[in-house]
N, C-alpha and C positions, 0 to 999 in steps of 0.2 A: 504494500500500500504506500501512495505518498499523500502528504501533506505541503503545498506547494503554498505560492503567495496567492494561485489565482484561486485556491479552494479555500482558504482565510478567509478573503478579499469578498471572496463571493458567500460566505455564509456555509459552505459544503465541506462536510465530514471527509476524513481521509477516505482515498481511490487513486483511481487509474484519472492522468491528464488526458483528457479528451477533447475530440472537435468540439462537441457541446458547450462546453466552458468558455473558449474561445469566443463561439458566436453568441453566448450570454454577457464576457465581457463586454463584448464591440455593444450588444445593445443597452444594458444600461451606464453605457460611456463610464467604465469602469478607467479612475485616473490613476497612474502613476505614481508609485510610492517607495521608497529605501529599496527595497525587495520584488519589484516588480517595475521592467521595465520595457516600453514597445518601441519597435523598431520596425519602418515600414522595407525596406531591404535589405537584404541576405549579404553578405559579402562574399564575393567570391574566392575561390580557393587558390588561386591564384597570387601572390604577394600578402597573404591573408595575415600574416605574421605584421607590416607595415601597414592594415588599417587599425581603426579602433574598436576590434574585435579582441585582443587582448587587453586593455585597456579594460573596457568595458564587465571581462567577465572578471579581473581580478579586482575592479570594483567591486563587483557583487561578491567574491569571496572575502572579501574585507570587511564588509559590513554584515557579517553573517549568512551570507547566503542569499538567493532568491531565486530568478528566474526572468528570462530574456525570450521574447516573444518577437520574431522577425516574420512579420508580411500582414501587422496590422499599423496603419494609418494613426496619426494620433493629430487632435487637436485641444490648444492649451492645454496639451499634457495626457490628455483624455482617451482614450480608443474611441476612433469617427468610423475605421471602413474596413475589412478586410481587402489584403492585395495578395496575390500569387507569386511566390518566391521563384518559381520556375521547380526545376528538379534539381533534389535534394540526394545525390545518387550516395554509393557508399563512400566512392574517394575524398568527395565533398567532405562526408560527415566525419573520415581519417584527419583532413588536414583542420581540420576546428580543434578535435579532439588534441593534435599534435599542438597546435597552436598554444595550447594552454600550457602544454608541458614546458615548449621549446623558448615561449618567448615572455615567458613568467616567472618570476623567483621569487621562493621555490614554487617550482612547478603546483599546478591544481591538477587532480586526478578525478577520473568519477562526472566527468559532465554527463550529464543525464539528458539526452537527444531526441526530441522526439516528435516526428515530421505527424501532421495532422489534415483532415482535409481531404478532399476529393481534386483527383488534377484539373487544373485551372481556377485553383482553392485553396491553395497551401501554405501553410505557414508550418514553421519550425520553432518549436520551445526547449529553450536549452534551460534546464537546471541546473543553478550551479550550487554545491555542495557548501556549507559552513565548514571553517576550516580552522582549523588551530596553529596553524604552521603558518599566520601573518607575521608582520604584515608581507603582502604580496606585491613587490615591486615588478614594475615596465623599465625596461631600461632604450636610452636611445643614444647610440654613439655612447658617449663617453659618460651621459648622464642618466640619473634613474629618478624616479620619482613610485609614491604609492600611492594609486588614486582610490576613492571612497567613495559612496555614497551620502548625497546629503537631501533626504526627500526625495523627490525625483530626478535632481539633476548628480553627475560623477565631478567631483571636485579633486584636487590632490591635498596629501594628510602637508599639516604644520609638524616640525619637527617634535615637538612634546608629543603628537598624536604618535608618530611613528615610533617614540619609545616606549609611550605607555602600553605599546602595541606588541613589543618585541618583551616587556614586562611580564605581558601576559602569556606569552608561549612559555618563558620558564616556567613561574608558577603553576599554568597550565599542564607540565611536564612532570615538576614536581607531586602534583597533586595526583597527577594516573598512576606515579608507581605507589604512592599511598594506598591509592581504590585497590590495586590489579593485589599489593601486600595481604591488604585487609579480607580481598572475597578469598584467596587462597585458604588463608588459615582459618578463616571460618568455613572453608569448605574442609576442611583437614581434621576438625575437631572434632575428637569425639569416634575415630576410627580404631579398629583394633591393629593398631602398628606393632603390638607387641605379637600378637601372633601373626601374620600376614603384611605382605607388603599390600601397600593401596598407593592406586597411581591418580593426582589429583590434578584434574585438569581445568584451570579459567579462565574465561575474558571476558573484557570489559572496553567496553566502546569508547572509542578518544570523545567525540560527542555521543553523548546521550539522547535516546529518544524521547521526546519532549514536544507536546503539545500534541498527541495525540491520542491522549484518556492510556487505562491503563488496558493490555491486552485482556482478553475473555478469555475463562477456559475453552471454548471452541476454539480461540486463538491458539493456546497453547495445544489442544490437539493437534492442530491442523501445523505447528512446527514439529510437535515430535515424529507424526506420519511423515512429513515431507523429510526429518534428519534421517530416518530410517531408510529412505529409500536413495536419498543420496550416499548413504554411507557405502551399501552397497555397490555404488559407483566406482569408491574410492579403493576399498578392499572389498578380498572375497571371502567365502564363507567358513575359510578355514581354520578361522580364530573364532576367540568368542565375542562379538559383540556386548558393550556394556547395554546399548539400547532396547538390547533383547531381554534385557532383565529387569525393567523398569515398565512399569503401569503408564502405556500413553494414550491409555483411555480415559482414565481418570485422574488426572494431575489434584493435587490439592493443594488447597492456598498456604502460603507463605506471608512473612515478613517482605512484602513490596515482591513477590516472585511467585511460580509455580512451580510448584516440585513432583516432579517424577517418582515417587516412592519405588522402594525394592521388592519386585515381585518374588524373587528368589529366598525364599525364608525356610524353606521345610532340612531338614539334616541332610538331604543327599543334594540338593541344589546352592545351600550357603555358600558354598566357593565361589560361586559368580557374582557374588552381590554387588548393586549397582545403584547409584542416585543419580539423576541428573536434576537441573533445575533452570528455570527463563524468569528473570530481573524483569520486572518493570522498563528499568531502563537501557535494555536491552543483555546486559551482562548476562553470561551461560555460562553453569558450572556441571562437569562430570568427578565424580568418585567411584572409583571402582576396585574392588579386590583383584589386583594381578597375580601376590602371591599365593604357593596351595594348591592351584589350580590341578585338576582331574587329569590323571591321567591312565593308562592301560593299567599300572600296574599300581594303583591307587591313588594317592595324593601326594604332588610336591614336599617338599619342606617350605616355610612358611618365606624366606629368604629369597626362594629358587622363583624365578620369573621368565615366562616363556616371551620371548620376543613378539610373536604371534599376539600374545596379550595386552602389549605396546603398541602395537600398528593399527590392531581393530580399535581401541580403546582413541587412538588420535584420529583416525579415520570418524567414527562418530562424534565426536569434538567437536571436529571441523565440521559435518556434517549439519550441527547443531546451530553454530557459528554461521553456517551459510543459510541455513532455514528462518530464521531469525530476523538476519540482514533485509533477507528478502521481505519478509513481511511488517517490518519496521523502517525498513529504510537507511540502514544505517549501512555506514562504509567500514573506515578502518579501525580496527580492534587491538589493543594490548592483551597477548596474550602469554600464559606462563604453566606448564605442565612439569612437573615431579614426581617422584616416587618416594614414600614415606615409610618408613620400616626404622623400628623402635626396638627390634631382637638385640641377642646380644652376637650375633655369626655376620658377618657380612653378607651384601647383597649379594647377588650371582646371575646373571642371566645364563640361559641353554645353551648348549653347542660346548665350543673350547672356550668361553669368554673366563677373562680376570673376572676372581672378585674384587668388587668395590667397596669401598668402606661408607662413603655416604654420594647419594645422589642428588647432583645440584643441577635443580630447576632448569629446565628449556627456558628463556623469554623470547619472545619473535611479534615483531609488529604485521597483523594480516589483514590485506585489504580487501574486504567481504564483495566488494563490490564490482570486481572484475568480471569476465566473460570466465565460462567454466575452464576452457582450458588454462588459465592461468590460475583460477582457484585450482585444481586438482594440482600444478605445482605448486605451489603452496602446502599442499598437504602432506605430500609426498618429503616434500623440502623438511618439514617440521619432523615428520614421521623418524625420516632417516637422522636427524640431528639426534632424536632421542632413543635410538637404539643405539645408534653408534658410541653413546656414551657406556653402555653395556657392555664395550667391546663386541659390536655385531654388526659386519660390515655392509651385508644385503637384506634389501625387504623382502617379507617374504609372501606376506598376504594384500599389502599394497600396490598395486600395478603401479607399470610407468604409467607417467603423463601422456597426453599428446604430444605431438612436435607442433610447437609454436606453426 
């Protein structure tokens, strides 16, 4: 779902940006504001980097975000007419997407594209993402400036503006590893480390999801179905899934979240036990028993961790992370997975692996909002960082990526 400025602006609940919206702005001359701005032509792809097509969206990532509407007409500020941008083909929509990266610092990621319209009708709304990584400077020849938003017109920041700007990305920076600190160990509490290892996995969104009510249990089923089925993407069925052992039919309410309770309770299944959980504000947490695990000839030692329980276990993570995104909206994530074991024997993974004396935490910055082939590396990437700490050089239930 998104929440955009023209679904604000217009009184309507988070959804899909549609034609509809548009020709309800144009007719009650819906005007111009910080976050919402029209534009009656398209710029072409051609020298795109030298109009004020970056300009304009790192404005809008400056001032929070908003959303840039080219091939409506405006008058004193206001939408008067729809006009037809021509065709909005793929390479078009490459060199925009480029444009933010190539001729903005630091680059913006995550434009949200999206052509509307019957041909000889079209217009293009680019979403541009809230960013914490301001301010976002244009640079020209030898000189740079950071332009803003001021109501409806883009102005350039005064130098206090642009420090109190670069102020807030530390603090800003400061304050995620606090959250991503805090949901760990609350997600770590309270496990039995002294017999079994448990592998704790969370993240927490750079921006938070905000302004759009808190999700519904229908909500949170409809993530855990859709993390289930992507996980399977990622890895295959030759591990245990933690998802599989967790109720995501019936999530039950939390402190600001939904929690996936553990369905694996009876004596011959407790070895798989599993929690996962969806934040309010978007953060996702997995807990799961690695060590112990079942095997032909009974049960692990409590130390002993199957690799296979590492891969599935990141695989629905991500999976989780990616189900999430999508239906919130959010992009990129702090995220941070470990293995907790409290025994008094060191860890050990399967195979010929060293034992380890203690396991320190994966961290990795993931950007939910990519096209899948770039999430599934990502996954892969994370996956391998955390077995290879085991001493375990190949995946084994995770597939390669695609080729870029």
């Amino acid at each position: 779902m998104q929440f955009t400025a023209l679904h604000r602006l217009l009184g309507q609940p988070p959804g899909p940006l549609t034609d509809g919206l548009i020709d309800e702005a144009v007719a009650s001359g819906l005007a111009e504001t910080d976050d919402l701005d029209w534009k009656a032509v398209l710029p072409p792809a051609k020298g795109l980097t030298t109009t004020d097509f970056p300009k304009d969206i790192a404005a809008m990532a400056n001032s929070g975000g908003g959303t840039i509407v080219y091939g409506v007409e405006e008058s004193q500020k206001s939408a008067a007419a729809r006009r037809d941008i021509g065709e909005l083909d793929e390479s078009h929509e490459r060199a925009l997407r480029s444009a933010a990266v190539t001729a903005i610092s630091p680059p913006i990621f995550g434009l949200g594209i999206h052509r509307l319209g019957e041909p000889g009708c079209q217009v293009a709304a680019i979403v541009v993402p809230a960013s914490v990584a301001g301010p976002h400077l244009i640079y020209r020849g030898e000189f740079f400036g950071a332009p803003i938003r001021n109501d409806a017109d883009t102005v350039w920041m005064k130098e206090r503006q642009i420090e109190a700007m670069y102020r807030t990305r530390f603090d800003e920076r400061r304050h995620a590893t606090e959250a991503i600190t805090n949901l760990y160990d609350d997600t770590a509490v309270g496990r039995d480390t002294s017999r079994r290892a448990w592998l704790i996995a969370v993240a927490h969104p750079r921006l938070p999801a905000l302004g759009q009510g808190r999700p519904s249990r229908d909500d949170a089923r409809k993530i855990l179905d859709n993390s289930r089925r992507y996980a399977l993407q990622y890895a295959n069925r030759r591990g245990m899934h933690p998802l599989e052992s967790v109720d995501h039919l019936n999530p039950r309410p939390g402190l600001r979240r939904w929690i996936a309770p553990n369905t694996a309770m009876t004596e011959g299944s407790r070895w798989k036990e599993a929690w996962a959980s969806i934040h309010h504000d978007g953060s996702v947490t997995i807990a799961t028993a690695i060590g112990g695990h079942r095997t032909r000839n009974g049960h692990l030692p409590g130390e002993r961790i199957e690799s296979s329980a590492i891969e599935c276990a990141v695989a629905d993570f991500m999976a989780l992370i990616r189900a999430v995104s999508k239906e919130l909206g959010l992009g990129e994530y702090e995220v941070r997975v470990g293995v907790e074991w409290s025994g008094e024997t060191s860890l050990a993974f399967d195979g010929t692996s060293l034992p380890i004396a203690r396991y320190t935490p994966v961290a990795a910055t993931v950007r939910a909002d990519v096209d899948d082939a770039r999430f599934f590396h990502q996954v892969h990437d994370l996956a391998e960082d955390c077995v290879n700490q085991g001493g375990i050089m190949h995946l084994e239930v995770v597939g390669p990526p695609p080729e870029d």
